[in-house]
C-alpha positions in Angstrom: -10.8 -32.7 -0.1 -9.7 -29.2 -1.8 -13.3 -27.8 -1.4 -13.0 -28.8 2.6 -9.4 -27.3 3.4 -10.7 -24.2 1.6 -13.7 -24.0 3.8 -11.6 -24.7 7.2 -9.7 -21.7 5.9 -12.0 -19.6 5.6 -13.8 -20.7 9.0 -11.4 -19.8 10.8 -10.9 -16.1 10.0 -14.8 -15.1 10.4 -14.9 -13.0 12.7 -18.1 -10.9 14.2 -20.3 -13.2 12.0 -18.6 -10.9 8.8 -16.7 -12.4 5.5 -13.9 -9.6 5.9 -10.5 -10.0 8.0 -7.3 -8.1 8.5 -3.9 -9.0 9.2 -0.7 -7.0 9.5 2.6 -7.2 8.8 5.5 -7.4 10.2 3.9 -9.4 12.8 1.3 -11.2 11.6 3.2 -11.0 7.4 3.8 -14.7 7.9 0.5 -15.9 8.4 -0.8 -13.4 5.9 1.5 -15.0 3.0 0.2 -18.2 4.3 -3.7 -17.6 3.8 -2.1 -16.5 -0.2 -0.2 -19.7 -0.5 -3.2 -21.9 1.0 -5.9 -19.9 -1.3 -3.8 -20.0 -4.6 -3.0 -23.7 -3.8 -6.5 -24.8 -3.6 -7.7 -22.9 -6.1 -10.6 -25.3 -8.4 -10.7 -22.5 -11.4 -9.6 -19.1 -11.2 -6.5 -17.1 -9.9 -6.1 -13.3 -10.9 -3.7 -11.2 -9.9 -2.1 -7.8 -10.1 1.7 -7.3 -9.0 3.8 -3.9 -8.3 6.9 -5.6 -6.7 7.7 -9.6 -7.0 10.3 -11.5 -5.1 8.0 -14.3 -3.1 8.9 -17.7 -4.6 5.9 -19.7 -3.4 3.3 -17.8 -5.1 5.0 -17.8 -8.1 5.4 -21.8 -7.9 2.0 -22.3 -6.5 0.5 -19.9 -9.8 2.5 -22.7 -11.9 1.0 -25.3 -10.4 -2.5 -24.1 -10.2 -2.3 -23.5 -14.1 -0.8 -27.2 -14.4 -3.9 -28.6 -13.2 -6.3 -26.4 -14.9 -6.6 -23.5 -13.1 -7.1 -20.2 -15.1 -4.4 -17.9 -13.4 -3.5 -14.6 -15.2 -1.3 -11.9 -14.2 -1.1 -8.3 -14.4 2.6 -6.9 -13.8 4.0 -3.2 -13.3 6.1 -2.5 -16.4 9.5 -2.5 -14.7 9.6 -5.9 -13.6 10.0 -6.7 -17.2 13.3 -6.3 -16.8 13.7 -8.4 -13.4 15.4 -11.8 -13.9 13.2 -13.1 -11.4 10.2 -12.3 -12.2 10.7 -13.4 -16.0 11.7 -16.2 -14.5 8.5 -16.6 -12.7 6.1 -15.3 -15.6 8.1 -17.7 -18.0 6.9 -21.2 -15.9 3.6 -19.9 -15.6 3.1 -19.3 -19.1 5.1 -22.5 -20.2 2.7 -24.5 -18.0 -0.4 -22.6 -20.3 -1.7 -19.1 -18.4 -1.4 -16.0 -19.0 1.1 -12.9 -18.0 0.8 -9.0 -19.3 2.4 -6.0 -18.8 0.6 -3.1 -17.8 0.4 -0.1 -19.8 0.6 2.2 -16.2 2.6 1.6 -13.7 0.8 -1.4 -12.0 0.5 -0.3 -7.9 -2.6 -2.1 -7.1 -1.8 -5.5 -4.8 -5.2 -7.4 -5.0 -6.1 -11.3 -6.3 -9.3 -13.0 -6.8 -9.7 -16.5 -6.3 -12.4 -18.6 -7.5 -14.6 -15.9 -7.7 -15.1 -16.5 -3.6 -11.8 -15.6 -1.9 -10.1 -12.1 -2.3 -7.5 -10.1 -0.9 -6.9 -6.2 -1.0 -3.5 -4.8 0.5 -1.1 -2.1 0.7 1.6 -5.0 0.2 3.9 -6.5 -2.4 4.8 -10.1 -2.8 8.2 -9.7 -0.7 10.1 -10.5 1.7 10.1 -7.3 3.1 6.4 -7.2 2.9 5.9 -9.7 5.0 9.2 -9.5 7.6 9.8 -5.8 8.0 7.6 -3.5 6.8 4.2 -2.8 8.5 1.7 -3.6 5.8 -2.3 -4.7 5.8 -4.2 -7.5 4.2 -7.7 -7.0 3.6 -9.4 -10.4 3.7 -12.7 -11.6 2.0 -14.1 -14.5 1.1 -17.5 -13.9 -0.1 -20.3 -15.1 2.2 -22.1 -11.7 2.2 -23.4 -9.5 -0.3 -21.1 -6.9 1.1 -18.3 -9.3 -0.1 -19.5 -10.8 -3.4 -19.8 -6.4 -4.1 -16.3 -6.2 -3.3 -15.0 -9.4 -6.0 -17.2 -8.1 -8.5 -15.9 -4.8 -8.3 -12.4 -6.1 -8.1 -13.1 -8.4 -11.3 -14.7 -5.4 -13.2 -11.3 -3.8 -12.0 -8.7 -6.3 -13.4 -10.3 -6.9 -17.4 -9.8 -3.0 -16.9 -6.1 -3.8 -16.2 -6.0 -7.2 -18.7 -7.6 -5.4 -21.2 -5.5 -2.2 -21.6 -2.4 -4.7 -20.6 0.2 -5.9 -23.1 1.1 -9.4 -23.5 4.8 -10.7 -22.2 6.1 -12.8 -24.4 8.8 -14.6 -22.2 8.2 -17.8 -24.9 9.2 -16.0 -28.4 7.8 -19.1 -30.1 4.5 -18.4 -28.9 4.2 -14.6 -30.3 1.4 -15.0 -32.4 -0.6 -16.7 -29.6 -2.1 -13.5 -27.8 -3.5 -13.7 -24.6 -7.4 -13.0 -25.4 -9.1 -10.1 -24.4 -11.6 -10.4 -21.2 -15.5 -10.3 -21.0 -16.4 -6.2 -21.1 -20.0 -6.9 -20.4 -19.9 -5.7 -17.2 -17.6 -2.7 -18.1 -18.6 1.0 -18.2 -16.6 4.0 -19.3 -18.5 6.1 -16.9 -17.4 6.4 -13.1 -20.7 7.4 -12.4 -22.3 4.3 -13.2 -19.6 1.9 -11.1 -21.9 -0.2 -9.2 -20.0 -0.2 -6.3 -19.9 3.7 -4.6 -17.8 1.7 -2.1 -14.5 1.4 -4.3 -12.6 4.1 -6.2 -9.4 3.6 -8.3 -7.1 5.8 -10.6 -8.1 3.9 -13.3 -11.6 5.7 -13.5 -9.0 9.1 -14.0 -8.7 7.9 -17.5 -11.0 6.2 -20.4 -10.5 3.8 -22.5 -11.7 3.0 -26.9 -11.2 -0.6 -28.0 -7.9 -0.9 -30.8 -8.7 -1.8 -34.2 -7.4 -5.6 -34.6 -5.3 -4.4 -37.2 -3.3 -1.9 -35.1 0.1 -3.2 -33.2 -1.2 -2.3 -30.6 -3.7 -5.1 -30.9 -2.0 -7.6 -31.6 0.5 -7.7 -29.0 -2.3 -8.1 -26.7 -3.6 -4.3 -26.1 -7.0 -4.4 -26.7 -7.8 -1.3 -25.5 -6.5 2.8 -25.5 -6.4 4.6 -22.9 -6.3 8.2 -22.2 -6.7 10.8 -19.8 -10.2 11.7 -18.4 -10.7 15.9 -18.3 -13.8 17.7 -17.2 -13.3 21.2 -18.2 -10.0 21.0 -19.9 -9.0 19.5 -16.3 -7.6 16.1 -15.0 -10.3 14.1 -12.8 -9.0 13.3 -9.4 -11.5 10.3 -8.4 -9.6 9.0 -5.6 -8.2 11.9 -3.9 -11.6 13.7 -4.1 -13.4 10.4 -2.5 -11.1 11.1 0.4 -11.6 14.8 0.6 -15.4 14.2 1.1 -14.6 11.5 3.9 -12.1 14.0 5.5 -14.9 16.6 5.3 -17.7 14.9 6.4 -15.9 13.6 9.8 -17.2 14.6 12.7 -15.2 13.3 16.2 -11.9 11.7 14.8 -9.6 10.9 12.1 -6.6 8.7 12.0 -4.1 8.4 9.6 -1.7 5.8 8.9 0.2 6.4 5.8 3.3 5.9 3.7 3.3 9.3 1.7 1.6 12.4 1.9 1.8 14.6 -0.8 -1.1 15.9 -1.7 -1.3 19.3 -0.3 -5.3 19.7 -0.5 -5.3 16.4 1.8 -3.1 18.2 4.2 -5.3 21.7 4.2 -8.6 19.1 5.1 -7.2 17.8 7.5 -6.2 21.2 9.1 -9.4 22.5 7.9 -11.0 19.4 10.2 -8.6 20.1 13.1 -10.3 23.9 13.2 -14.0 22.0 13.7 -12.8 20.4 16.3 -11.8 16.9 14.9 -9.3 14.9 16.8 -6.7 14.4 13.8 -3.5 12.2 14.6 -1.3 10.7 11.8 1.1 8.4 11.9 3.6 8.0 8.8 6.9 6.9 7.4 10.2 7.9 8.3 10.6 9.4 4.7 7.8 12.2 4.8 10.1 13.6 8.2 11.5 16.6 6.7 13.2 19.9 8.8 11.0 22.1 6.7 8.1 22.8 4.6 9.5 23.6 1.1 9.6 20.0 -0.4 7.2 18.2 -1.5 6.2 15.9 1.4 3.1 17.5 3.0 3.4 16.2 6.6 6.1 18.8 7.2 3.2 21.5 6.5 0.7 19.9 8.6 2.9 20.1 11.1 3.5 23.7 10.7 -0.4 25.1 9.9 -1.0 23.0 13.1 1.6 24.6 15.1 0.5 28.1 13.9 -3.5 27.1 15.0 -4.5 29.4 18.2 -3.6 28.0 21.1 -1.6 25.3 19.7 2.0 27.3 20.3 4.9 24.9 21.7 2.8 22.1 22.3 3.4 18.7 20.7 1.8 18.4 17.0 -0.8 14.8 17.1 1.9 13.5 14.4 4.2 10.4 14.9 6.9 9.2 12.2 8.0 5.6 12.4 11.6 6.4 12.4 14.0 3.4 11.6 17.2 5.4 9.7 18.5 9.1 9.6 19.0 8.9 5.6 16.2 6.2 4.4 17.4 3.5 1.9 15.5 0.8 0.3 18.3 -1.5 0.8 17.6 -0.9 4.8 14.0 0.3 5.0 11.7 -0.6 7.4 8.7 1.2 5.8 5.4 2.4 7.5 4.0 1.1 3.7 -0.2 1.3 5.3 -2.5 3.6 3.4 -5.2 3.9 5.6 -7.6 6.3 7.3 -10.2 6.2 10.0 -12.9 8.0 10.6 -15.2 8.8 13.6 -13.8 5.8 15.1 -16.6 4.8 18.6 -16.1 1.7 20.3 -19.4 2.0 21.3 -20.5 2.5 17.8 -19.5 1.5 14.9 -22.5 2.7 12.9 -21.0 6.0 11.8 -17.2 4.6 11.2 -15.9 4.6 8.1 -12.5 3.1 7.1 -10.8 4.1 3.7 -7.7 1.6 2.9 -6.3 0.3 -0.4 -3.1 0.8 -2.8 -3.0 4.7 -2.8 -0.1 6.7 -1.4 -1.7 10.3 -1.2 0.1 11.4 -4.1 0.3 12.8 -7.7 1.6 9.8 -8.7 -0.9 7.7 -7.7 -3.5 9.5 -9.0 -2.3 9.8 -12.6 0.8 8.1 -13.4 -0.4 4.5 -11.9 -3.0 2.5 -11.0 -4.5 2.4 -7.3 -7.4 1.9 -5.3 -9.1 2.7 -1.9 -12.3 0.7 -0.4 -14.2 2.7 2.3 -16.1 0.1 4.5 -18.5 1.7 6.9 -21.2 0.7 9.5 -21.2 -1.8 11.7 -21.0 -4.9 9.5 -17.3 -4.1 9.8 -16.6 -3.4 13.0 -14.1 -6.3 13.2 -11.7 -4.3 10.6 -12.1 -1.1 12.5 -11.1 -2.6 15.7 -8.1 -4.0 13.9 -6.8 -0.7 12.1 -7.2 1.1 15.1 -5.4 -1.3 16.6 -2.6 -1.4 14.1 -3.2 1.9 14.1 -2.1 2.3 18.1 0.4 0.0 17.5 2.7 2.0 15.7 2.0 5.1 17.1 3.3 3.6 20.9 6.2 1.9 19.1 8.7 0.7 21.1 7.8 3.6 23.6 7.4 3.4 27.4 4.3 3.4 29.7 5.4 6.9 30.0 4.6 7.6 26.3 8.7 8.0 25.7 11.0 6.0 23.7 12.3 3.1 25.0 15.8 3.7 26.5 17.2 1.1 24.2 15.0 2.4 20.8 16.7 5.7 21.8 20.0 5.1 22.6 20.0 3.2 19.2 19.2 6.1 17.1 20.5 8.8 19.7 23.9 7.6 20.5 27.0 6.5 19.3 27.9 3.1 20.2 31.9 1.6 19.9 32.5 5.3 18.1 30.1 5.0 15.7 26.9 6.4 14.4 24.5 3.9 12.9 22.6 5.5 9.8 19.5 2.7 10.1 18.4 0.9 13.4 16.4 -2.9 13.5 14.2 -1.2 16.1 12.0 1.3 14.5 10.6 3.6 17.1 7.7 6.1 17.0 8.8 9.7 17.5 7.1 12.9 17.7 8.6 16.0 16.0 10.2 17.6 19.0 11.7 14.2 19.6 13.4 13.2 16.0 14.5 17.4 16.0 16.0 16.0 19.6 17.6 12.9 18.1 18.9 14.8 14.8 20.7 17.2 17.6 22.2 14.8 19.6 23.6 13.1 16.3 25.1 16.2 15.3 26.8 17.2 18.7 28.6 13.7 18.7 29.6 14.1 14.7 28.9 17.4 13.2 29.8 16.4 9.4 27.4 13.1 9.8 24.5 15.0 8.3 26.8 17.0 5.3 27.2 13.3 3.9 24.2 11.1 5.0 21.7 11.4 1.9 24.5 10.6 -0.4 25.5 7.8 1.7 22.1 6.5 2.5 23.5 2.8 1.4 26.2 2.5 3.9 25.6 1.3 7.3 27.5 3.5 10.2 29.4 6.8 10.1 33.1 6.0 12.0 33.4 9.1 14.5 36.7 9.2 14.6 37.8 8.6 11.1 34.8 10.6 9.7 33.7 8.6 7.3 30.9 6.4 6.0 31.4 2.6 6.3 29.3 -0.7 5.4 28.7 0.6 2.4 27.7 -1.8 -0.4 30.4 -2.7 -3.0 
């Protein structure tokens, strides 16, 4: 019966004869925690997975019971949720009931599982509520019927003994210290990018290498079987994910959309000027956080922006960049993140066979690259054409957000971020809208002509909810 619900499943999200489907939150977050649930809960003999941020209840109970009846379920967590209640909560039941949790020895920001060895998701999101109600997010879908997706779980489970292996062990059972989890198969592993089977798949983790521990070290026996260190070529860091994208960015040839979270890479920024110059059509949309007056901190859409502007020809025209704008001060207590970290190239209806789309974990940063663990698949041709007409779709989505058939802001998306309403400035609106830079530069005025200390204040007070106009001062702030 288990074997048939799982095939119904995954019938019903081929699409274009292809193993691979997308979904997107906010709008389609529910069904996409769904296909999770319904994968996890019919899992016959394997559940791995990999987790930055943790506050959906169902997986964590349907992990228990998919380790209750035999199922081998381990978990790889980022190193702060340690300390979350929660999630010890959560990592406790699964290993009472006999699998495995560890702590990884990066910051974990990779959001993938691996079910059965024929069922796999890739996203940009967490396991949250937010993920699936609020923020706009993608789930990459596959559930191995071609040998384009039995590539993608075996690089994923080359990936994650990468992870388990350089992983410590959480001991949320202090009775069962001396009962490490044991190391993974490293047949299939290779200390050498350049022999990674799949040219497909890039990830931070091939920025560093790795020796196995003695057994006798501590480091061993709490469950870190191996070391890992930086990766230099000529005294210098490796960037494998940021250059992967460099070459894409340089080898397009019609159009490249961006759909991003952060950009803060500033040699990512220069390409994509540098592609502008060729005549690419670049557009990007991102998150209300990379909006920034000017060009001195270190968000890089700001300087797009500006190298664009200064481009011949390009004077007081309108820059191909939209910011899904949601708050004048972001908060994470009241975000409504643009959390994608995506890119499309020479996207043609007409033909797919040169389109490439690059989409994982990765938030163009630093950070990402060096201090964490990410990864970005590029999928190209036409086997996928299903996922490019979905991105560019999500893609379109956000950047006409609640805007008109005139390609303005709705009256009510403006007036909600534009206007004061009973005498009051709201710091965050429910109904993010998609702005160009002239028009958040118009909003940010007309905020500041009704209350001209709301700004002075508004990054301190990010956490409150509404500045009172005639009081002058922040209110619904949190206790």
């Amino acid at each position: 019966m288990k074997k048939l619900i799982i095939l119904a499943l995954f019938a019903s999200n081929i699409f274009a004869g292809t193993s691979f489907w997308a979904l997107f939150s906010p709008h389609q977050g529910e069904e996409a925690f769904n296909q999770i649930y319904q994968a996890i809960e019919n899992s016959k003999s394997k559940v791995w997975l990999t987790v930055y941020s943790w506050s959906d209840s169902t997986v964590a109970k349907n992990l228990e019971v998919a380790c209750l009846s035999g199922v081998d379920v381990k978990v790889v967590l980022h190193p702060a949720l340690r300390r979350k209640s929660r999630v010890i909560d959560y990592a406790t039941a699964i290993e009472d009931a006999g699998c495995g949790v560890k702590v990884s020895v990066k910051n974990m920001h990779e959001k993938f599982s691996i079910v059965d060895d024929v069922w796999a998701f890739n996203s940009s999101a967490n396991l949250s509520g937010g993920a699936k109600s609020r923020y706009s997010e993608n789930f990459i879908f596959n559930n191995d019927t071609s040998p384009e997706g039995r590539l993608v779980i075996k690089t994923l489970n080359r990936e994650f003994k990468f992870l388990w292996n350089s992983s410590k062990d959480l001991y949320t059972n202090k009775d069962a210290k001396e009962e490490n989890q044991p190391a993974l198969d490293l047949v299939d592993l290779t200390n050498n990018p350049d022999e990674q089977e799949n040219p497909s798949f890039v990830s931070s983790s091939m920025n560093f290498k790795y020796s196995e521990y003695s057994k006798t070290t501590k480091s061993y026996k709490s469950g870190r079987y191996y070391r890992v260190s930086s990766r230099k070529v000529n005294k210098k860091r490796t960037w494998f994910v940021r250059d992967a994208m460099l070459k894409l960015i340089n080898e397009a040839q019609e159009n490249i959309l961006v759909n991003v979270n952060h950009l803060v890479i500033e040699e990512v920024s220069d390409a994509l000027i540098e592609a502008v110059k060729r005549g690419v059509d670049v557009r990007i949309v991102a998150d209300n956080q990379e909006y920034k007056s000017g060009t001195s901190s270190k968000e890089m859409v700001p300087n797009f922006v500006n190298d664009w502007l200064e481009l011949e020809g390009n004077e007081g025209k309108v820059p191909p960049v939209r910011i899904k704008y949601y708050s004048h001060a972001p908060s994470p207590r009241h975000w409504a993140l643009n959390h994608h970290k995506y890119m499309i190239f020479d996207y043609n209806e007409d033909d797919f066979s040169k389109t490439k789309l690059m989409s994982g974990s990765y938030n163009i940063s630093e950070t990402a690259e060096h201090s964490q663990y990410d990864n970005m698949f590029t999928y190209s041709g036409e086997t996928f054409s299903n996922l490019f007409e979905d991105f560019k779709g999500e893609f379109d989505n956000l950047w006409g957000l609640n805007r008109d058939e005139n390609d303005r802001p709705t009256k009510e998306a403006w007036d909600r971020v534009a206007k004061p309403y009973n005498g009051r400035i709201y710091l965050h609106t429910k109904m993010p809208v998609s702005l160009t830079w002239p028009e958040i530069e118009e909003v940010r005025s007309a905020v500041y002509q009704a209350a001209p200390t709301f700004f002075r204040d508004a990054y301190r007070k990010r956490d409150c909810y509404f500045f009172d106009i005639e009081k002058q001062v922040f209110s619904g702030c949190p206790r």
